[in-house]
C-alpha positions in Angstrom: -98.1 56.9 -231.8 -96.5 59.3 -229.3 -93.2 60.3 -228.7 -92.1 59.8 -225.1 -89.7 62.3 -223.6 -86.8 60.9 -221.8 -85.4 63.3 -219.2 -81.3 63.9 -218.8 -79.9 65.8 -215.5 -77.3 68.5 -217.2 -74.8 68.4 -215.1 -72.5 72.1 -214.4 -68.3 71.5 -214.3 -68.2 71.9 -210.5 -70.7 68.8 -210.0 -68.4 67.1 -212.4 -65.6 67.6 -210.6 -67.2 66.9 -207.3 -68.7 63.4 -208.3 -65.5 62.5 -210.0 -63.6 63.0 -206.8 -66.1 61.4 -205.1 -65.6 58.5 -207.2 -61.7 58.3 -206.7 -62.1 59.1 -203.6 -64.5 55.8 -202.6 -61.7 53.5 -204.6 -58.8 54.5 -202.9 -60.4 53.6 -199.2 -61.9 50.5 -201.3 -58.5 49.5 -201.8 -56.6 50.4 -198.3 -59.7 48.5 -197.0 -58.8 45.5 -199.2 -55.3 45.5 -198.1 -55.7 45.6 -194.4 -58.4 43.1 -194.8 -55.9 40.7 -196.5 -53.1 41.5 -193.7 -55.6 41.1 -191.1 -56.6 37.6 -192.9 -53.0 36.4 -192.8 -51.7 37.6 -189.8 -54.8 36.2 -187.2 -56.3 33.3 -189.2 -54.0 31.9 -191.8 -50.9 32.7 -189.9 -47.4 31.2 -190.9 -44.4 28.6 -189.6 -42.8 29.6 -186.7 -38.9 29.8 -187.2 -37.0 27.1 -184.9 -35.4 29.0 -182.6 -38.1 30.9 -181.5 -39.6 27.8 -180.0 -38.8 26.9 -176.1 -39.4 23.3 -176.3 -40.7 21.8 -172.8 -40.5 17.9 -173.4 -39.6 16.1 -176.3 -40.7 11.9 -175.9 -40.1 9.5 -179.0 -41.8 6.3 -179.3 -41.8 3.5 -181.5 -45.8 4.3 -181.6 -45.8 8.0 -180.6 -44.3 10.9 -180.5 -45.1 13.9 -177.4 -43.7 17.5 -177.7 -44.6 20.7 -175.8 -43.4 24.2 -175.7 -43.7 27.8 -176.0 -43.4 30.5 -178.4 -40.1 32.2 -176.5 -39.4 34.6 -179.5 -42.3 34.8 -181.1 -44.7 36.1 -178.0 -47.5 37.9 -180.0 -48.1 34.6 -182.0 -50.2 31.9 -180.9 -50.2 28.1 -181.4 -52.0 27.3 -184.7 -51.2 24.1 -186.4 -48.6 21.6 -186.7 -47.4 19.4 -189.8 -44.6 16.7 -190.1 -43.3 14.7 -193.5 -40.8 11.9 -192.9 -38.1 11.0 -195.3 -36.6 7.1 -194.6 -35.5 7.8 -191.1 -36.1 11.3 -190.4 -39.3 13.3 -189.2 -39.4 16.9 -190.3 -41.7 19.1 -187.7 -43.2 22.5 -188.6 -45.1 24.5 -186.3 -47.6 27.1 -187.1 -48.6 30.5 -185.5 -50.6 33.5 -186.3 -51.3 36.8 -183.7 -53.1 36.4 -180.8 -56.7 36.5 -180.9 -59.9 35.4 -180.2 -59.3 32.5 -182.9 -55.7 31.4 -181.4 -55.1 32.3 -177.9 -51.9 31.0 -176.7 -48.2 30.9 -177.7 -48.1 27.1 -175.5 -48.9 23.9 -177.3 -49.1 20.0 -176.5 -48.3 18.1 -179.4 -49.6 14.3 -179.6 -48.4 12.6 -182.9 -49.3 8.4 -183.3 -48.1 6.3 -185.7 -45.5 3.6 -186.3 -42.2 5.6 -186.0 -40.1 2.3 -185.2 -38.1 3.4 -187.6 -37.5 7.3 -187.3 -34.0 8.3 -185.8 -33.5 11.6 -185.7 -36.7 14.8 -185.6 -36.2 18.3 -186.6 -37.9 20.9 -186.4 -37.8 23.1 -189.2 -39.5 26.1 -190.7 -38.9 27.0 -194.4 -35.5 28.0 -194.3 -34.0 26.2 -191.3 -33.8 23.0 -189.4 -33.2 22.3 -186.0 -32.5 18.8 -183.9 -34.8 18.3 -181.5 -34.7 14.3 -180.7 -32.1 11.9 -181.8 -32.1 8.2 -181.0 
């Protein structure tokens, strides 16, 4: 039975040192890379609620069976419509409204807003973001 021979690269200190800082060197830029990445993520695509008062609002309608709303982002110019959600507790409707930066996902700081539903009920709407409220229809 033979013995095979196995071959090991000896490395000298200075290639040591070199391939170490190499390697610390690719996980630092691995990291910023990760961070901006996430920022990036979260400011054009996720996005978050726009605060109240840096909405223009346009027209506000209130039916019993829909509810219209447009405006503009006045304060908030570099973000862009994204999304809106609403929860109503007995009679009132909470709005929130939903922006991330410009791009070629979201492209304007305008929006149109269509909600339908039975709100024969529903007295006052706010608008509100997660700190504030603001009134924006009252019956």
């Amino acid at each position: 039975m033979a013995v095979q021979q196995v071959a090991f690269r000896v490395y000298n200190k200075g290639e040591m040192f070199m391939r170490k800082k190499l390697i610390i060197f690719a996980g630092i830029a691995l990291v910023i890379i990760l961070i901006i990445g996430v920022f990036a993520v979260k400011s054009f695509i996720i996005g978050d609620t726009i605060r109240p008062d840096a909405i223009g609002l346009i027209r506000v309608d209130a039916s019993d069976f829909q509810i219209k709303f447009s405006g503009d982002f006045v304060l908030e110019s570099a973000k862009a419509y994204k999304n809106y959600s609403y929860r109503i507790e007995e009679d009132v409707m909470y709005i929130k409204v939903y922006g991330a930066l410009v791009s070629t996902f979201h492209k304007s700081g305008h929006f149109d807003i269509v909600i339908d539903g039975d709100f024969s009920t529903i007295t006052t709407i706010y608008l509100e973001d997660n700190n504030d409220k603001q009134l924006i229809w009252e019956k």
